[in-house]
C-alpha positions in Angstrom: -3.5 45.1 113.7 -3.4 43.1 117.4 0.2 40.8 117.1 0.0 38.0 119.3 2.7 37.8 121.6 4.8 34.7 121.6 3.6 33.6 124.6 0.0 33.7 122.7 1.7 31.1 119.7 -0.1 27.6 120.0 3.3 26.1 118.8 5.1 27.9 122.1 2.1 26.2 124.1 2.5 22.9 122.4 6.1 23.0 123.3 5.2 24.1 126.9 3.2 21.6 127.2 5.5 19.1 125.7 8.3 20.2 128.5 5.9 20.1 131.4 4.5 16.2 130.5 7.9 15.2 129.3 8.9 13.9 126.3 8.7 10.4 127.2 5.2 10.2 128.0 4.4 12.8 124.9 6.1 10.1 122.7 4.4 7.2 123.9 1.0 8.8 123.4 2.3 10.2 120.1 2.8 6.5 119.0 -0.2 5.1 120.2 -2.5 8.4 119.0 -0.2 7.2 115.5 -1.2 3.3 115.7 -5.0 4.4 116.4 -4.9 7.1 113.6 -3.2 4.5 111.3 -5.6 1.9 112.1 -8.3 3.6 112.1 -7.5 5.3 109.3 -7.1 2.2 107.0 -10.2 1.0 108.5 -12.1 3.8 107.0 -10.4 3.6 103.9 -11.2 0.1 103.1 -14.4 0.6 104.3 -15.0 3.9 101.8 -13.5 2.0 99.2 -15.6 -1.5 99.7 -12.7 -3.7 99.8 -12.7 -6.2 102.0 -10.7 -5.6 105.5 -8.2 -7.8 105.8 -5.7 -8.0 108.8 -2.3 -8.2 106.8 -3.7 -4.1 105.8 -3.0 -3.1 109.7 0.0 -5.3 110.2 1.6 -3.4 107.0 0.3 -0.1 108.7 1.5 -0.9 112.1 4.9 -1.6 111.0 5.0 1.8 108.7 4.0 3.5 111.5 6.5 1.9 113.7 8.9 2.8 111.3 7.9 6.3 110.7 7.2 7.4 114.2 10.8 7.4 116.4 11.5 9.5 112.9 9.1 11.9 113.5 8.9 11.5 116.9 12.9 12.9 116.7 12.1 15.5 114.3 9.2 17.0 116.8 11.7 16.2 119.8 13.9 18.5 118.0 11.9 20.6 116.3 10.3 21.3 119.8 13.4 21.4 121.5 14.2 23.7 119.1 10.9 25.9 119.8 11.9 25.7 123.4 15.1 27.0 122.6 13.9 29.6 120.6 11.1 30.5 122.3 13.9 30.7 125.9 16.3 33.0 123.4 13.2 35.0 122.4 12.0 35.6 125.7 15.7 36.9 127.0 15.6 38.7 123.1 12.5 40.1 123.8 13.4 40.8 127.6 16.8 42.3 126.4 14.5 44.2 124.1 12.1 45.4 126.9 15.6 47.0 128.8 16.9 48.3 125.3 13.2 49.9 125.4 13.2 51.1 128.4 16.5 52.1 128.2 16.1 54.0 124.7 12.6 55.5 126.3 15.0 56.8 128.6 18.0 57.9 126.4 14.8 59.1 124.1 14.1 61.3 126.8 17.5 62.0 127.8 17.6 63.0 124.1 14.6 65.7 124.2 15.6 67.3 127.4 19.0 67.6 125.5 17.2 69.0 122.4 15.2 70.9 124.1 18.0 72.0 125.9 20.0 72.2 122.6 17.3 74.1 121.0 17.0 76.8 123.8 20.7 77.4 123.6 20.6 77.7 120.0 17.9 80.6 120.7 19.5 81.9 123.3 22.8 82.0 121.0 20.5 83.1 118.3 19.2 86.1 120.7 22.7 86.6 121.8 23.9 86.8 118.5 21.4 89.0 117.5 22.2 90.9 120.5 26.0 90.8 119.5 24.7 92.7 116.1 22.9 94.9 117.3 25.2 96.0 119.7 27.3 95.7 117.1 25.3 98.2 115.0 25.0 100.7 117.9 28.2 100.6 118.3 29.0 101.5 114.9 26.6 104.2 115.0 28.2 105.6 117.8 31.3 105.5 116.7 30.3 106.6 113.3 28.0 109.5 115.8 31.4 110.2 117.6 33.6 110.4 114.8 30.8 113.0 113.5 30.6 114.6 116.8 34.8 115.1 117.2 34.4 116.4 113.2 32.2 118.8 114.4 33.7 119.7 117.4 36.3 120.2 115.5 34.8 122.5 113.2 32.7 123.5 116.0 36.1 124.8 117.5 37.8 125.9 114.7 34.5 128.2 114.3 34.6 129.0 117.7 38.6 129.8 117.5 37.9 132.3 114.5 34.8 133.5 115.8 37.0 134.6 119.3 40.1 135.9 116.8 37.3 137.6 115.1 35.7 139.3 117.5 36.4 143.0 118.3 36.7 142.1 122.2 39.0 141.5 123.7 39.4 138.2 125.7 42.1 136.1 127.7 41.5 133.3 130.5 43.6 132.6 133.1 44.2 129.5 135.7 44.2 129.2 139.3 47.6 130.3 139.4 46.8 133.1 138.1 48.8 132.8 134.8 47.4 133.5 131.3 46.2 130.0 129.7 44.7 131.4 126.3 43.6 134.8 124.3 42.4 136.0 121.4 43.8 138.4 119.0 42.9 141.5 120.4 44.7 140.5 123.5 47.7 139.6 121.1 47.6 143.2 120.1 47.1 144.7 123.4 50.4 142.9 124.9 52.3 143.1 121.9 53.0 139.3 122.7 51.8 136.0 120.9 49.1 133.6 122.7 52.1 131.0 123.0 54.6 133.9 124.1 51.6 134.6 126.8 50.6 131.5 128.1 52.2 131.0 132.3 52.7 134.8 132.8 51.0 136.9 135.3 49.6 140.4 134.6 52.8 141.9 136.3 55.3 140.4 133.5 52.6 141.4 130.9 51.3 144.9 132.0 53.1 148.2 133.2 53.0 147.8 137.5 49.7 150.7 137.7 48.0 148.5 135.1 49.1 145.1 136.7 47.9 145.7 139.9 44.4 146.8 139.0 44.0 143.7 136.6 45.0 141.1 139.1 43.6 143.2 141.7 39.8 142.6 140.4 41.1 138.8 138.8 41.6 138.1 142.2 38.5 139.5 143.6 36.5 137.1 141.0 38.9 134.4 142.0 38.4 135.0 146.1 34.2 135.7 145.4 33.7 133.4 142.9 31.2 135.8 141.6 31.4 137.9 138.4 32.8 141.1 137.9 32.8 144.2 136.3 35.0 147.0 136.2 36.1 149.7 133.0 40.1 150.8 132.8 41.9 152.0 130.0 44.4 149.8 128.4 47.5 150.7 126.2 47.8 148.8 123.2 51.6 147.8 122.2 51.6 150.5 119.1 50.8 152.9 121.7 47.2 153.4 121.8 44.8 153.4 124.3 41.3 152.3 124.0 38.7 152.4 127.5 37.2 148.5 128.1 34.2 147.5 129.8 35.8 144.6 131.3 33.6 141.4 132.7 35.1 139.0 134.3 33.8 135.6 135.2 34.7 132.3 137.3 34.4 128.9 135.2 34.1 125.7 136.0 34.9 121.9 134.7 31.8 119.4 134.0 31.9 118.3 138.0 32.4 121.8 139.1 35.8 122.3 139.7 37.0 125.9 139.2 39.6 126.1 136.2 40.1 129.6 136.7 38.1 133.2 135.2 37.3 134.4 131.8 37.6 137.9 131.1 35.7 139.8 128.2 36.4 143.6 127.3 34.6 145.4 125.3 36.2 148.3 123.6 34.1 151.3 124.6 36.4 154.4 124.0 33.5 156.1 121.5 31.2 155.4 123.9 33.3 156.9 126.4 33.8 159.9 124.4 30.2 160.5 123.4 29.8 160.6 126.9 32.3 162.7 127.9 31.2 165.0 125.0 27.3 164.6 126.6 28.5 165.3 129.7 30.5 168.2 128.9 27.7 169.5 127.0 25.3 168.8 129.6 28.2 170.9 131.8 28.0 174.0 129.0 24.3 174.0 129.1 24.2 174.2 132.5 26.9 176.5 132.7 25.4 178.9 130.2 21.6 178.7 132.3 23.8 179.0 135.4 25.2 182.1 133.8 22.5 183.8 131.9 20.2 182.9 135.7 23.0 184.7 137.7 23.2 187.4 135.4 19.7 187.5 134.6 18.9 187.9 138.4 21.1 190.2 139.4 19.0 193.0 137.9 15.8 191.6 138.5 16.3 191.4 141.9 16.9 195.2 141.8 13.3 195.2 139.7 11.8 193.3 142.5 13.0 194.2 144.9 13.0 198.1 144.7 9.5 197.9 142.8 8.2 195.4 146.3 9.7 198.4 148.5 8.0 201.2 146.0 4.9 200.0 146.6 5.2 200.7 150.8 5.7 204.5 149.5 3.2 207.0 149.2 2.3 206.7 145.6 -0.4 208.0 143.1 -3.5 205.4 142.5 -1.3 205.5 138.6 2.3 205.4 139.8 0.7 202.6 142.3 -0.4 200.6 139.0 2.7 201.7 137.3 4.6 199.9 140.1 2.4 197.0 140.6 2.8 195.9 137.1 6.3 196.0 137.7 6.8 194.2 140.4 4.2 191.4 138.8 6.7 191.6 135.9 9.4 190.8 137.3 7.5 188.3 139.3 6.4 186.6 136.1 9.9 187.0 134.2 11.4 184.9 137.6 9.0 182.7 137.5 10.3 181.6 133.9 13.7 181.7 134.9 12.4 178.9 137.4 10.5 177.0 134.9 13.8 177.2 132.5 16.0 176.2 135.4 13.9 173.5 136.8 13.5 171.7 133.1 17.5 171.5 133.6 17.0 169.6 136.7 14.9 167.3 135.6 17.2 166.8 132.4 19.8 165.7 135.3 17.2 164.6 137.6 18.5 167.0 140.1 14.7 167.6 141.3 14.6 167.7 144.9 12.0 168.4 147.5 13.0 170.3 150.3 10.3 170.5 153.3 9.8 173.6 155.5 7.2 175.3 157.4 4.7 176.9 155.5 2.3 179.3 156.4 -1.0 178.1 154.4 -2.6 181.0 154.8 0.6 183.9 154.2 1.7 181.8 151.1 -2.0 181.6 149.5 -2.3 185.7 150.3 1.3 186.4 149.0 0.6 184.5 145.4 -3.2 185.7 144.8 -1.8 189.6 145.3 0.6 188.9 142.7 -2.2 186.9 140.4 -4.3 189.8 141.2 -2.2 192.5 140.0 -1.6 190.5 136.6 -5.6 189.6 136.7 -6.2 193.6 137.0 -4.1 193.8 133.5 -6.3 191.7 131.4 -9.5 193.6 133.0 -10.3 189.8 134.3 -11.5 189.4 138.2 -9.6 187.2 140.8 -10.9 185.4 143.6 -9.2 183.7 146.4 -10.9 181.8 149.0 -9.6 179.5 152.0 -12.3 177.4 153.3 -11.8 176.8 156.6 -10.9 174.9 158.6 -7.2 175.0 157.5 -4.0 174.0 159.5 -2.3 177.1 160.7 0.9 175.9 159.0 2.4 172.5 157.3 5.3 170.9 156.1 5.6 171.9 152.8 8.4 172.6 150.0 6.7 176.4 150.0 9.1 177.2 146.8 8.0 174.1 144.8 4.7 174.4 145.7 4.3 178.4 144.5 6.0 177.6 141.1 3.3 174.7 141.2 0.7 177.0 141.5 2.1 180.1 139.8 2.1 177.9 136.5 -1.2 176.9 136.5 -3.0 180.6 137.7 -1.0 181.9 135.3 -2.0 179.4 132.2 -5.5 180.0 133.6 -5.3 183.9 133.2 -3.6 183.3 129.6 -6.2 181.1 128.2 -9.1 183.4 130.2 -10.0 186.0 127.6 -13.0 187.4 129.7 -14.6 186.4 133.3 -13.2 185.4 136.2 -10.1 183.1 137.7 -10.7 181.9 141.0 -8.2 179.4 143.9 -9.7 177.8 146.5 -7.6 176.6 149.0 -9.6 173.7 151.4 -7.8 170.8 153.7 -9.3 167.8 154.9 -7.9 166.3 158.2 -6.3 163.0 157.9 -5.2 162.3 161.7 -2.1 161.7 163.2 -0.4 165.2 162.4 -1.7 164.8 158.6 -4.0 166.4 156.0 -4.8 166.9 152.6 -4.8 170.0 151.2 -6.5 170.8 148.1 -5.8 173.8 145.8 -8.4 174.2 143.3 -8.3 176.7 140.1 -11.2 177.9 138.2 -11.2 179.8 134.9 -13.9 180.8 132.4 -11.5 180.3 129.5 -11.3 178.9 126.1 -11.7 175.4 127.8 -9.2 172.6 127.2 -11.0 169.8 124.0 -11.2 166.2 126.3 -8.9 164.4 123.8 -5.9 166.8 124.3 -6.6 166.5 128.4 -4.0 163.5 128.8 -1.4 165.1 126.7 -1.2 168.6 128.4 1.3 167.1 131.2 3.6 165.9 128.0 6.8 167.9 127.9 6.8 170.7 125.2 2.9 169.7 124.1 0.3 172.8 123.4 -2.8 172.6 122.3 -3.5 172.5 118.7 -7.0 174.1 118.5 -8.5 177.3 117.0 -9.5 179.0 120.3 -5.8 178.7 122.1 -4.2 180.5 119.3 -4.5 183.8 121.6 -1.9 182.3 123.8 1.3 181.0 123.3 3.7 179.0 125.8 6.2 177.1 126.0 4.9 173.7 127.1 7.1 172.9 129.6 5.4 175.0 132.4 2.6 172.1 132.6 4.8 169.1 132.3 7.2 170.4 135.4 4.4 170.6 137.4 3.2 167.4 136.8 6.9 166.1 137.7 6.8 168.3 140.7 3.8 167.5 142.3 4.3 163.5 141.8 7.6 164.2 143.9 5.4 165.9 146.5 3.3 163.0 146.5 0.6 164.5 145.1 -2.2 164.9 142.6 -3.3 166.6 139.6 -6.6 166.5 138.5 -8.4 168.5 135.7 -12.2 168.8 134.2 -12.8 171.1 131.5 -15.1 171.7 128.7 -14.3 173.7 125.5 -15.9 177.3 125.7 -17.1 177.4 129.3 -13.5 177.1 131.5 -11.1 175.0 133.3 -10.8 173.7 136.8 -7.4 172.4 137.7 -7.2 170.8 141.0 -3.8 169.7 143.3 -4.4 167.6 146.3 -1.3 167.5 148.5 -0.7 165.0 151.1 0.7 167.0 154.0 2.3 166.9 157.6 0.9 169.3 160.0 3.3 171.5 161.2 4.1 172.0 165.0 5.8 175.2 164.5 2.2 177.0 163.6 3.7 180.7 164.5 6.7 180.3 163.1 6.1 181.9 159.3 3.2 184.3 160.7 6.3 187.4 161.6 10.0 188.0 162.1 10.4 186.2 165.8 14.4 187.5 165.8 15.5 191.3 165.4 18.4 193.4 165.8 21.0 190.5 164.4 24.5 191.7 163.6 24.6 190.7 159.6 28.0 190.4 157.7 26.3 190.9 153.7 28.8 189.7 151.1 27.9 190.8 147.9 29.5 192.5 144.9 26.8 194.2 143.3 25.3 197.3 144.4 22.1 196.8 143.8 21.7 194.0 145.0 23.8 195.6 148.0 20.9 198.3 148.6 17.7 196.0 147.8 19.2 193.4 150.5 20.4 196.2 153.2 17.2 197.9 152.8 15.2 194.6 153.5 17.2 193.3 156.0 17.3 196.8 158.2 13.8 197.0 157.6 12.7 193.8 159.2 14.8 195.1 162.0 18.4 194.1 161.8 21.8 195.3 161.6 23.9 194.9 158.6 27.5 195.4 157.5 29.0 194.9 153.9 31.5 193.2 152.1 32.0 193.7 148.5 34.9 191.0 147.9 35.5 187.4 149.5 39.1 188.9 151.2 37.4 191.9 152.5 34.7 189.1 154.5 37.4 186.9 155.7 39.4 190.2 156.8 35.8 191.4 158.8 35.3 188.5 160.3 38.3 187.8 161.8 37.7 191.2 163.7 34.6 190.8 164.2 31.8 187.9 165.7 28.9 188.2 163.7 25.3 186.2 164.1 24.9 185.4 160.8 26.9 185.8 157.2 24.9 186.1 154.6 27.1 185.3 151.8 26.9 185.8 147.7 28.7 182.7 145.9 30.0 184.5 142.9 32.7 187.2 144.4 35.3 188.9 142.2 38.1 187.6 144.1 37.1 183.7 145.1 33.5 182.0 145.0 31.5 181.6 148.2 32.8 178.5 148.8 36.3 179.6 149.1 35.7 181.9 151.5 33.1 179.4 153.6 35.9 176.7 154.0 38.5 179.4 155.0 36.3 181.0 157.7 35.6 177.0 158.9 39.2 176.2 158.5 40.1 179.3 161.2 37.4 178.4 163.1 35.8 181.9 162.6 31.9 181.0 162.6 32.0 178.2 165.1 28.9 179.6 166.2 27.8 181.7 163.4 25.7 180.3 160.1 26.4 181.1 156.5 23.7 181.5 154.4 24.4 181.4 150.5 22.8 184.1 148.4 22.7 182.8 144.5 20.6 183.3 141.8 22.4 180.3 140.8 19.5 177.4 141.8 21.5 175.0 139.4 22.8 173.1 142.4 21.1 170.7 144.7 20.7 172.3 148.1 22.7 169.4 149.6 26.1 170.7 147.4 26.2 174.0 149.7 25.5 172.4 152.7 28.3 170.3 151.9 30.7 173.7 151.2 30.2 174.7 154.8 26.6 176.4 154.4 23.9 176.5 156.7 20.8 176.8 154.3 20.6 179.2 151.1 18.7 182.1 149.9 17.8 182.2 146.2 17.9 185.7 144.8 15.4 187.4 144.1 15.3 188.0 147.9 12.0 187.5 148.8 11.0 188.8 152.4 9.0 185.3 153.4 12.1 183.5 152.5 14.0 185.9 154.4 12.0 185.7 157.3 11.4 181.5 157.1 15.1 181.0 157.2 16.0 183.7 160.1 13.1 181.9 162.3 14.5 178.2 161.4 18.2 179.6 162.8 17.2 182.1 165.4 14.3 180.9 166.8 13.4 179.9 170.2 11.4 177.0 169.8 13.4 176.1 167.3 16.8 176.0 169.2 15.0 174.1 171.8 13.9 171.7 169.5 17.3 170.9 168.1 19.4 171.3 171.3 20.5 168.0 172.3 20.0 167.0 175.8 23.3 166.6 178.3 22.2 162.6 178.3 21.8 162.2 174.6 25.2 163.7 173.0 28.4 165.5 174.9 29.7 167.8 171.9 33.3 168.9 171.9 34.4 172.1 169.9 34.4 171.9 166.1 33.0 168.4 166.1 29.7 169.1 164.1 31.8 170.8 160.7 34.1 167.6 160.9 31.4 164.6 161.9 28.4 163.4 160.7 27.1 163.1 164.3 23.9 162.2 162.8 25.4 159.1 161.0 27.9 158.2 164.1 25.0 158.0 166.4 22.9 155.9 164.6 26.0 153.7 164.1 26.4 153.7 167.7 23.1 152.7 168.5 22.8 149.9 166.1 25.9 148.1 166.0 27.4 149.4 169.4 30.3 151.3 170.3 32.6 148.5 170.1 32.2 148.1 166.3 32.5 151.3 165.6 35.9 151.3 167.2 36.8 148.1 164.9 35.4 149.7 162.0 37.9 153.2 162.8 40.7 151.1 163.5 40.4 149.3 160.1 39.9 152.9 158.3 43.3 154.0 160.4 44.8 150.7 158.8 44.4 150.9 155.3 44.1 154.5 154.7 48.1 154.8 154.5 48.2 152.6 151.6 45.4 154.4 149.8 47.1 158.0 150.5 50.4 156.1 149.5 48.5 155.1 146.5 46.7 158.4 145.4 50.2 160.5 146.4 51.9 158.0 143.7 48.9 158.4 141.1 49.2 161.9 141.5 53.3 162.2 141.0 52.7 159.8 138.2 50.1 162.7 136.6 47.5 159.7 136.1 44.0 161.5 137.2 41.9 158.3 136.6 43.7 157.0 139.6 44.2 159.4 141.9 40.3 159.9 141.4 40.0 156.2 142.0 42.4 156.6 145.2 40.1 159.4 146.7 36.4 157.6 145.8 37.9 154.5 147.9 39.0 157.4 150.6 35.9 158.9 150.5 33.6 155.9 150.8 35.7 154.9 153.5 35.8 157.8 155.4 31.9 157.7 155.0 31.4 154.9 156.8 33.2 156.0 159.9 31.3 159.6 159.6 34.7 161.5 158.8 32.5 164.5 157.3 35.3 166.9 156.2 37.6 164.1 155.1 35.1 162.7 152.8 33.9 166.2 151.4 37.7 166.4 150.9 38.3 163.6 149.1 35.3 164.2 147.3 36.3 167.3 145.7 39.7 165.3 144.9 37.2 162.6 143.1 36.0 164.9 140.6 38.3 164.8 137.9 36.0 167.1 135.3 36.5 169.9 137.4 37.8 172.9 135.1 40.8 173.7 137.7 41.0 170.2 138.6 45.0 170.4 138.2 45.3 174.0 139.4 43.6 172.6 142.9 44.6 168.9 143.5 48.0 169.1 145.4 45.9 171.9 147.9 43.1 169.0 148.3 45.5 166.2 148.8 47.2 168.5 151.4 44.0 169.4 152.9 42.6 165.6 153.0 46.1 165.1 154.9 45.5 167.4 157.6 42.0 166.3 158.0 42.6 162.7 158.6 45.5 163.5 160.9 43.5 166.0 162.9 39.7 164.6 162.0 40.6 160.7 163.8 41.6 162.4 166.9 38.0 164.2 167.2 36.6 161.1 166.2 38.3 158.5 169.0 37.3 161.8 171.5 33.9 161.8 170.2 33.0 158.1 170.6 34.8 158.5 174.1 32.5 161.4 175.0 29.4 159.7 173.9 30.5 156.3 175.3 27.0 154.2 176.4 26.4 151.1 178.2 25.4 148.7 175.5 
């Protein structure tokens, strides 16, 4: 509904009206517009009411109204005075009103921005609060999540604690003082002292001095490297035991990778240690006995083949000429399984070794089918060799490994060949550059080989299981060498058979030419004055008589004094020299003949049916090369040309520009080594490097002499292996075969001979240091 407003009221207008005329005037025409209403009223009235109008009617009305209207006429002056009034207090009312309104619009919205303001607080405490909670909550669970955590870090290490007292290793930490800051028990036991009685010592206030020394020596080593270690020592326990540790040692580090200090783990490996020693002396008895039973084995079969070989140049019946034959084909045979025996020892201590010579393709393939064809003639089989040419004249070959190669598989071939033939082909194929292939390829008509058993026939100790090989028997070792041999040779072996028709085995050999093509064709050296020392006489006659017949001149020795005492008299070309004497062994009398300088110029060669060793050991005892026995005449002849010959001393004499040698220098030097040093890293380092060997090696003689007093072998061997290695790397030949021989504590006469090798390695650094600083002065170059 629309309210008029009170400037709208006809009462306010009246009054306005009233005001604006005056109140005067507004009377005065009040009391006339009264008289006229009255009259005129009463006029009507009478007139209405048909009475008769009579003047005395308007007098009585005029004075009424007189009398009536100042009354009235006071109560509207008032009453509109009144109005006025009112109407002037409402206006400044409704006025005041207005402001109050626009004031309370304003406060109104004064008011909302403060509620609104009011209400986003209140969220935002609501959130905050909220917020409060929930950190509240997290926090709770983390503190209910550390509380677990510390509980089972706690049990964690209390597990950890028992696990490490538990454990059979031993384990100890120490700081970067090098003090002990925490053990197990095992440590406990070892020191005889508690982990509280341990914690701030050193090694030295917990260990015996040796002992000490070694412990903080490597502790210090992981310390200085900050790289792990591992080293094995034996440690007395408290009670008096001692146990052999694998000890590892390790740096460790804080959260931010600060170093706290190393942690050090041993493992108790004393049954370890003694199953190996017990292997290893095992290992030494085996090889021992086949050491033995070869030497003693082939002693008289070199009298069988040697005396049958020389037979056979006689004049002989056709059947003493068989008789003999079969012999020496024999003997051949039984040596061949001595080698087969021997070589499966090798491998057991993979002491295989290739050793490359000259070969004469076409002498060695002759020499091994006339010993085929002689067992071939046996069996009533036939034999056929054939060399398809063209062929090098010669090649670099290991001629030894290579026969027993080939010896193993002709022979399986005429074993498994009841009737027909056995044929070798021997074929190359020029690769350039000094190089070839050579191909050796074996034909049977045997019993064949079934295709599933093909890949298993290189497996040590495996025969074929099949009705038509029961003829034959073997060992099944013969197969599997040469498979080892020939993949050290850098070769092949490749074989195709069928069952009932025959084999074909073939070996392809990668292979250097040889320069030397004449060298194995004949004897290029003769009349040689020989100093033989052997103890055997057949082995005495078979070797004179070989060595007089290819042209040379021979004197004996039957004992290792008697040699020494001939050679100090006499200057020989060449010792040939047995290694098992009645007096000494070989080697004895080698480093005694070096030692008085008595073959300065003359080579030792070692006669042995001993093949046990690596060819390296006797060069390392003073030899110049070895002869196996049996004494074979190409051997014989191979290892006169490689020493005597005339190319070949050209070859190997060095030029005045290239080395200056001074007396003695090549049995004490590796002038080999020193040279290469000096051309690499220049003569100035290797002056650096002999003045830091003449700097330390005191202390590690001091060392070793103290070990040795103190009758502990596991240092003193320790002592000499540093020695060695050091005097390795400064090419101090002798001195480091010297300490070497001091290194090998399992040595049966290891006691008996150590003071004599300490004495030795003594002399030799004294002397040895002095031909080294002449050497490199010698041999001085412009870098």
């Amino acid at each position: 509904m629309h309210l008029k407003s009170p400037n709208e009221s006809w009462a306010i207008k009246f009054a306005q009206f009233v005001d604006r005329f005056g109140t005067l005037k507004i009377s005065i025409l009040f009391v006339v517009f009264t008289l006229l209403f009255t009259l005129v009223g009463s006029y009507i009235i009478r007139s209405s009411m048909g009475s008769q109008i009579e003047i005395d009617d308007f007098i009585s009305a005029l004075i009424l109204t007189m009398l009536s209207a100042p009354w009235l006429l006071y109560f509207f002056s008032e009453l509109i005075k009144q109005l006025e009034h009112s109407r002037i207090n409402l206006e400044d009312a409704v006025s005041q009103l207005e402001r109050l309104r626009k004031h309370d619009v304003i406060l109104n919205r004064e008011l909302q921005n403060n509620i609104r303001q009011l209400n986003y607080e209140i969220e935002q405490r609501r959130n905050a609060q909220l917020e409060r909670e929930s950190v509240f909550e997290e926090l709770e669970r983390e503190i209910k999540k550390k509380s677990e955590q510390e509980m089972q870090a706690r049990r964690l290490s209390t597990l950890t604690r028992s696990i490490i007292d538990a454990s059979p290793d031993l384990i100890y930490y120490r700081n970067e003082e090098g003090r002990f800051a925490g053990c197990n028990r095992v440590a406990e036991e070892v020191t005889g002292k508690t982990e509280e009685e341990l914690l701030g010592l050193t090694p030295h206030q917990v260990y015996d001095e040796s002992l000490a020394r070694q412990v903080a020596a490597s502790d210090n080593e992981v310390l200085e490297t900050n790289a792990s270690l591992t080293e094995e020592l034996w440690l007395k326990f408290a009670d008096g035991r001692s146990r052999y540790f694998e000890m590892r040692k390790v740096p460790f580090f804080d959260q931010d990778g600060h170093r706290l200090g190393l942690l050090a783990f041993g493992r108790d490996m004393t049954e370890r240690k003694q199953a190996e020693s017990a292997i290893a002396q095992a290992s030494k008895d085996k090889t021992k006995f086949i050491a033995t039973i070869s030497h003693e084995l082939r002693t008289p079969l070199n009298g069988i083949v040697g005396l049958s070989r020389m037979l056979r140049d006689t004049k002989l019946s056709k059947e003493q000429f068989d008789w003999v034959s079969t012999i020496y084909a024999s003997a051949i045979t039984l040596g061949n399984i001595f080698n087969d025996i021997i070589d499966l020892d090798k491998l057991d201590r993979d002491k295989i070794e290739i050793d490359l010579k000259t070969v004469n393709l076409r002498d060695f393939t002759n020499e091994i089918s006339s010993i085929i064809r002689l067992l071939a003639q046996d069996k009533n089989l036939t034999f056929q060799s054939e060399i398809i040419e063209p062929i090098p004249v010669a090649i670099e070959a290991d001629g030894t490994r290579l026969r027993q190669v080939l010896w193993n598989i002709l022979f399986n071939a005429l074993k498994f060949t009841p009737k027909g033939e056995v044929t070798l082909v021997v074929e190359a194929r020029d690769e350039g550059a000094g190089n070839s292939t050579v191909t050796f390829r074996i034909n049977d008509t045997g019993v064949g080989i079934p295709q599933d058993d093909i890949d298993k026939i290189f497996a040590m100790y495996y025969q074929v299981d099949h009705p038509d090989h029961q003829s034959a028997t073997g060992t099944g070792i013969g197969l599997a060498i040469c498979k080892q041999m020939v993949d050290k040779m850098n070769g092949d072996i490749r074989v195709h058979s069928v069952v009932g028709q025959g084999t074909c085995f073939e070996i392809v050999l990668p292979v250097a030419i040889s320069k030397q093509q004449a060298r194995m064709a004949e004897l290029e050296v003769s009349n040689l004055n020989i100093l033989l020392v052997e103890d055997i006489e057949l082995n005495v006659m078979v070797a004179k008589a070989l060595l007089e017949k290819l042209g040379q001149r021979v004197e004996v020795a039957m004992t290792g004094t008697a040699a020494i005492e001939m050679a100090r008299k006499t200057q020989y070309d060449l010792i040939l020299l047995d290694i098992q004497l009645p007096d000494m062994t070989g080697f004895d009398v080698a480093r005694t003949l070096h030692d008085e300088e008595l073959v300065l110029q003359t080579p030792i060669v070692a006669l042995t049916a001993n093949v046990i060793k690596k060819r390296e050991e006797y060069l390392q005892n003073g030899m110049d090369d070895i002869i196996a026995k049996p004494i074979k005449k190409s051997r014989v002849i191979e290892v006169f040309n490689e020493l005597f010959g005339e190319d070949q001393l050209q070859s190997e004499r060095p030029s005045a520009s290239e080395v200056v040698s001074i007396p003695k220098v090549d049995k004490i030097l590796d002038i080999d080594m020193l040279q290469m040093l000096i051309d690499t890293i220049g003569e100035d380092m290797v002056r650096t490097s002999l003045g830091v060997f003449q700097e330390k090696i005191p202390e590690y003689m001091e060392l070793l002499k103290v070990s040795l007093a103190a009758d502990e072998k596991s240092d003193v061997c320790s002592e000499a292996h540093k020695i060695k290695g050091a005097a390795g790397s400064v090419g101090l030949s002798r001195v480091q075969k010297t300490a070497n021989k001091i290194q090998q504590g399992d040595h049966p006469t290891w006691w008996e001979n150590v003071h004599d090798w300490v004495e030795e390695l003594e002399m030799a650094i004294e002397q040895d240091v002095e031909h080294l600083l002449e050497w490199v002065n010698a041999n001085k170059i412009d870098d």
